[in-house]
N, C-alpha and C positions, 0 to 999 in steps of 0.2 A: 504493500500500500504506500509508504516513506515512497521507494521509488517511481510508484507510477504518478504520483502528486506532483514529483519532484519533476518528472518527464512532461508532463501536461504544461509546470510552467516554464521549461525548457521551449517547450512548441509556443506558448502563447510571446515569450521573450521573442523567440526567433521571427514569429510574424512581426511584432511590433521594427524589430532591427532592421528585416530585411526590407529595402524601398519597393514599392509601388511600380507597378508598367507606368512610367512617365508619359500621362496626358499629352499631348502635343498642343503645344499656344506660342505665342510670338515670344522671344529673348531678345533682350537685348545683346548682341554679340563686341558691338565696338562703338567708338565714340570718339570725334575733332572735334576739341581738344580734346585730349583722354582725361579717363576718370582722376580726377585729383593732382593733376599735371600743375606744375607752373610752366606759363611760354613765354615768350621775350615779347611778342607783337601783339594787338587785340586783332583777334580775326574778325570776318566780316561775315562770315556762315558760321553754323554749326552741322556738325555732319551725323547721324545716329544710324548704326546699322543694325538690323534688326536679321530674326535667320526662318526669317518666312512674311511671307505681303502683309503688310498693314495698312488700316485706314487710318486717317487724321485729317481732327477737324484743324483749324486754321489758328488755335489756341492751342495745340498739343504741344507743342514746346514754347515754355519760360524762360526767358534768362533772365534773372533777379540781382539788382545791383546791392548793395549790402544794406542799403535804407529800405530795399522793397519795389524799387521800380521797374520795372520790365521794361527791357531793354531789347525784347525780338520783335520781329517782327511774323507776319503770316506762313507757317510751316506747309511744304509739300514733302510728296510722297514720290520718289522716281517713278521711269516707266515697269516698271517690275515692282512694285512696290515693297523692295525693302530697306530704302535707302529713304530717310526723312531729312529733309533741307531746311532750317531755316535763316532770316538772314536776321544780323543784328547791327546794332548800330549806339553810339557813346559808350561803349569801352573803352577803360584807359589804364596804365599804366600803373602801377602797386595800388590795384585792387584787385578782392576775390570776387568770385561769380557763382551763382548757384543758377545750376538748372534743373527744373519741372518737367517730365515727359507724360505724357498717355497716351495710349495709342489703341487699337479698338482689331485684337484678330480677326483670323479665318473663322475660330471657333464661335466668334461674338466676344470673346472675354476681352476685358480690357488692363492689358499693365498697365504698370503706372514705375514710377521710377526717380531719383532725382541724385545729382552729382555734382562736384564742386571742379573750379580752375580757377587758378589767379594768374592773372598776365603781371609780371616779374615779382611776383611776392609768393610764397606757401600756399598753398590752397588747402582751408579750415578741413576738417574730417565732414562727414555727411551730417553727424549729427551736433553738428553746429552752421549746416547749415540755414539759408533765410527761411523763417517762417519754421525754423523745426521749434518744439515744445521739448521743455526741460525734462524730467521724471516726476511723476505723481505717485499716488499714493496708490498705482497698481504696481506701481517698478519695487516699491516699497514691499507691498506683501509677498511677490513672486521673488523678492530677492530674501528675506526673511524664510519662507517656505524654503527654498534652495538653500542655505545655509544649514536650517532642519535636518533635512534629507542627507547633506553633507554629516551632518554628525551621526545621524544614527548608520552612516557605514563604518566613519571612523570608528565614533564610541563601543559600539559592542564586539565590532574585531578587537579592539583592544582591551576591552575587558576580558574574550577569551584568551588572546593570544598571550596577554603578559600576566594578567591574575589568575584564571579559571582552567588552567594548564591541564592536558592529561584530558581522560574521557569521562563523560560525563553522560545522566541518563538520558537515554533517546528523545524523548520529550522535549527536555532542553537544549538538543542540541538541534532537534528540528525548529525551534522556535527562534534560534539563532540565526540559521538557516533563512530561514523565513522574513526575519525582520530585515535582516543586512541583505539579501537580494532585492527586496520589493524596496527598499530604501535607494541602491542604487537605480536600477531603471524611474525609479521617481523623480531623481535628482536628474538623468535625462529629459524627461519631458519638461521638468520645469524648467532646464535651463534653455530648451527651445521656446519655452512663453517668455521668459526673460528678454529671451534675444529678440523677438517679435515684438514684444513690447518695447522694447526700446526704438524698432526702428519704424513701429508703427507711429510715433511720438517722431520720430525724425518727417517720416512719409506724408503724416497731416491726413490718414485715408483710415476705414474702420482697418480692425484685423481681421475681419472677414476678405479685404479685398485685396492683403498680404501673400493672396492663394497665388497672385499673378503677379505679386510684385517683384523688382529686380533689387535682392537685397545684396547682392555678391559684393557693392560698394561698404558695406555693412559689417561684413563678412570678412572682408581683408584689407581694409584701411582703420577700421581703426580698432584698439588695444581691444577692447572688449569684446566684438568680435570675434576677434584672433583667438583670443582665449576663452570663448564659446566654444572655436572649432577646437581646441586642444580638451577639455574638459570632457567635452562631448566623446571625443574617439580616446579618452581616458576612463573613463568613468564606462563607455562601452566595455572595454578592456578588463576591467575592475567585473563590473558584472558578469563577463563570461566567467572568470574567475572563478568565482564564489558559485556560478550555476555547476560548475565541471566540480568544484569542493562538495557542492553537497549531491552529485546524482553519483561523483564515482567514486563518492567518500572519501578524497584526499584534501583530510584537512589542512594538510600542508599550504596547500594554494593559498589560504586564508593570509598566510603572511607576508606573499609578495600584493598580496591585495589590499594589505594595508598600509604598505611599504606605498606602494603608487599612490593610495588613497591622499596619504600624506603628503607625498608631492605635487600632485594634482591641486592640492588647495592654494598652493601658492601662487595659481591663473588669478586668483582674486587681490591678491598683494600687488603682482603686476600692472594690473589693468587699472588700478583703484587710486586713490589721493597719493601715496608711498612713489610710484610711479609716473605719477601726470602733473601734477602740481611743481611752481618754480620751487621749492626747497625738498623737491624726490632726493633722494638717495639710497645707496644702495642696505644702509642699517635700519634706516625706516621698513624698511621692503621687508627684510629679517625680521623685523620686530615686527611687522605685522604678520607675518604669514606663522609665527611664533605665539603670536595672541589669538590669533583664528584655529591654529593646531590645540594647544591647550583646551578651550573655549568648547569646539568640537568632540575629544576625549572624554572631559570633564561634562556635558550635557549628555550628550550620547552616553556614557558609562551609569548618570543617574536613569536615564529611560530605559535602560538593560535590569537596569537593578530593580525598580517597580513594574515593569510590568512584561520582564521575561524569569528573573531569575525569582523573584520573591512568589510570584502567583504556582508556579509548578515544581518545584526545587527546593521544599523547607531543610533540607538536610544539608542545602550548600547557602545557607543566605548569609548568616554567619562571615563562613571564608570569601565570600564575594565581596559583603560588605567593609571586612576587615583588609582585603588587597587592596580595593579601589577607593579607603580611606590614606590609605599609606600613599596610593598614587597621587590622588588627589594634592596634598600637602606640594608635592612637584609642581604641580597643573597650577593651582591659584598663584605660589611663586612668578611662575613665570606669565602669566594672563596679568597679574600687577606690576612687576617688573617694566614688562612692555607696553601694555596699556600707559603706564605714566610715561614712558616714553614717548610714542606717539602723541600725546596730549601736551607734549610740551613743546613739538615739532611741529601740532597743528596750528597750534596758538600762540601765535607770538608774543602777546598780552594777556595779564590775567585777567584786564577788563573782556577780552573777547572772550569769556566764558559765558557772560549775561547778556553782550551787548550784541553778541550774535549768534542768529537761527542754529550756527553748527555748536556753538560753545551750549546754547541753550539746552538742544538735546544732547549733547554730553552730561550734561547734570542730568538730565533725567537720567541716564544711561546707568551714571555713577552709581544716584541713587537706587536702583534696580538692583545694582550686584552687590552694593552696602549690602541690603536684606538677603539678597542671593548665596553671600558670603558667612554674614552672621547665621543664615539657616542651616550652614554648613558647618560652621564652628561648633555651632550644636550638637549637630550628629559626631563629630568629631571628639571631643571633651566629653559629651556626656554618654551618648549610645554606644561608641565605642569599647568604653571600658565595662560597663554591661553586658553585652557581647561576648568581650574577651574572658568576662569574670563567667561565663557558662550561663546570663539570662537570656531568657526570650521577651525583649521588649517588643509591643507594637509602635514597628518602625514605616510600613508600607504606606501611612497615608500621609504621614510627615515626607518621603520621599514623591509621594506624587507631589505635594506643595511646592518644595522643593526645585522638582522640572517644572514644574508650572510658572514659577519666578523664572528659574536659568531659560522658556524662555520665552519670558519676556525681557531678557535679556539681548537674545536672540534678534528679536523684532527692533531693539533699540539701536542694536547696531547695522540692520541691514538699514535703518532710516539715517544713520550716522555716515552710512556712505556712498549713500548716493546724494547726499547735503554735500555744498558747497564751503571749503573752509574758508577762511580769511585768510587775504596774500600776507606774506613775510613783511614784515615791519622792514618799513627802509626800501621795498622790494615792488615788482613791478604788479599788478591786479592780478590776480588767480584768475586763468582763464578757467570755466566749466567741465569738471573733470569728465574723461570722455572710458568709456567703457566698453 
């Protein structure tokens, strides 16, 4: 029975992974100027190639000056129609340009698309450019949810791998099983809503009509992106993993899958404030993928301990809780450590702790893992030696509390980094960090 469950969601994995017979609708294939180019001259066309006939009304290509002006004029369509012309006109020199496309296939669908160039300057990433919208408060949940998903593959591999060592009853170890696979393929899909969300917010179009959209500019210009696709065919990796650990029972695999797991997290240190902002460096990057690593452990090892190890396992709660208190003492170490680090890196002044939106939710944050901490101190000081002294405290609903706080913990920090810090004191404006 273990095995045929196990093989059912093997097959249900494998449909989700394997892609789809690709619908056939118009692509965008190329583009004068190219996507994200800087050119020395302002042209006077724009050229869009597309790899099958399109229609276009006489408005399917924008080109947006940085105030918002349109600066094209009436687009056609060659005699084959895959070749869209339009001509423009007042471009000039060190500025960027953003352009709008839609276009209407064979099948009826319509892309939609838009791309940046600056004639002798940088040309901004897509998602700055005109008319795109900052992150709200769905980048907010979908990045908190993925953060989740991220712990519960760290936390409870590592609750097995380094605490709960040796074999343990079947029950347990299918629920192991169970949590740490459906936790990675989760962290997939969300970090596909992620990635959509964000450039649905770039695109200015619902996510419904994302089906046809041309997000490739999205995809490989800028950091976030980049590290959508690595996370993505990471985190694949990681899941096969763990499906091949538990159909052909080698537990073994569990620890190059948490080996990766942990590496993997450090797409989000890359792409994020540590990374993009003028005072990045490469210790900030450390320190953050250092506070995300703990943070992860540390949330994820409390979600193992109430509601994998404690509901089926009374004979191991004891030793779980007594490893992953020892562990822990590491984990908050280093989640303080480096948390005040970065806080001293984001903030140039102590006044920008109140006087702005990012300092602001830092407090709130603070105060979250204040209670998060002291809840833990708790368990530590007092359950601990209980425990160890041979009682049976009821401890399970204090540990749901417990992940209930860590997280909202969670939630405070996916809102803490997709805020905008304050530029370096002395230092030039914090452009919008791009992800």
């Amino acid at each position: 029975m273990r095995r045929t469950f196990a093989l059912a969601v093997v097959g249900a994995a494998a449909a989700l992974l394997l892609p789809a017979a690709a619908l056939p609708h118009a692509g965008l294939l190329a583009t004068s100027p190219e996507t994200q180019s800087s050119i020395a001259s302002a042209p006077r066309i724009l050229v869009l190639r597309f790899n099958e006939p399109v229609l276009v009304a006489p408005d399917a290509v924008k080109v947006l000056a940085e105030d918002g002006t349109v600066l094209s004029r009436d687009a056609r369509a060659s005699a084959d129609g895959k070749v869209v012309i339009a001509r423009v006109a007042g471009l000039r020199k060190g500025a960027a340009y953003t352009v709008r496309w839609r276009v209407t296939g064979q099948d009826g669908h319509s892309p939609t698309g838009l791309y940046t160039f600056g004639v002798g300057v940088p040309a901004p990433p897509p998602t700055e450019a005109v008319g795109a919208q900052g992150t709200t408060w769905r980048d907010d949940v979908a990045r908190w949810l993925l953060f989740a998903s991220l712990a519960l593959v760290i936390g409870p591999l590592a609750l097995r791998v380094l605490v709960l060592r040796g074999p343990l009853p079947a029950r347990l170890e299918r629920r192991f099983h169970l949590l740490t696979t459906v936790a990675a393929f989760a962290f997939l899909n969300l970090g596909i809503l992620a990635f959509v969300l964000r450039a649905s917010n770039a695109l200015q179009v619902p996510v419904a009509d994302l089906l046809y959209g041309d997000l490739q500019p999205f995809a490989e210009k800028t950091r976030f992106g980049v590290a959508f696709l690595v996370l993505t065919l990471g985190l694949g990796t990681v899941a096969t993993l763990l499906l091949f650990a538990w159909v052909l029972d080698q537990l073994v695999l569990r620890v190059p899958a948490l080996v990766l797991s942990l590496l993997l997290a450090s797409g989000f240190s890359l792409s994020g404030h540590q990374a993009t902002e003028p005072n990045a460096s490469a210790a900030a990057q450390l320190a953050d993928w250092l506070h995300l690593v703990a943070a992860a452990v540390w949330i994820g090892g409390l979600v193992t301990l109430a509601f994998v190890v404690w509901p089926v396992a009374p004979t191991l709660r004891a030793r779980a809780f007594l490893g992953f208190a020892r562990l822990s003492v590491g984990l908050v170490g280093v989640m303080v450590l480096a948390g005040v680090y970065l806080a001293l890196v984001r903030l140039p002044t102590v006044t920008d702790l109140w006087e702005t939106d990012y300092g602001r939710v830092l407090i709130v944050k603070l105060a979250i893992v204040t209670v998060a901490l002291s809840w833990g101190a708790v368990h530590h000081f007092v359950v601990r030696p209980r425990l160890e002294a041979g009682e049976q405290p009821r401890v399970r609903p204090s540990l749901v509390g417990e992940t209930a706080v860590a997280l909202a913990v969670l939630l405070a920090a996916a809102v803490l980094t997709n805020a905008t810090p304050p530029p370096p004191e002395d230092g030039p404006a914090a452009a919008p960090t791009v992800r």
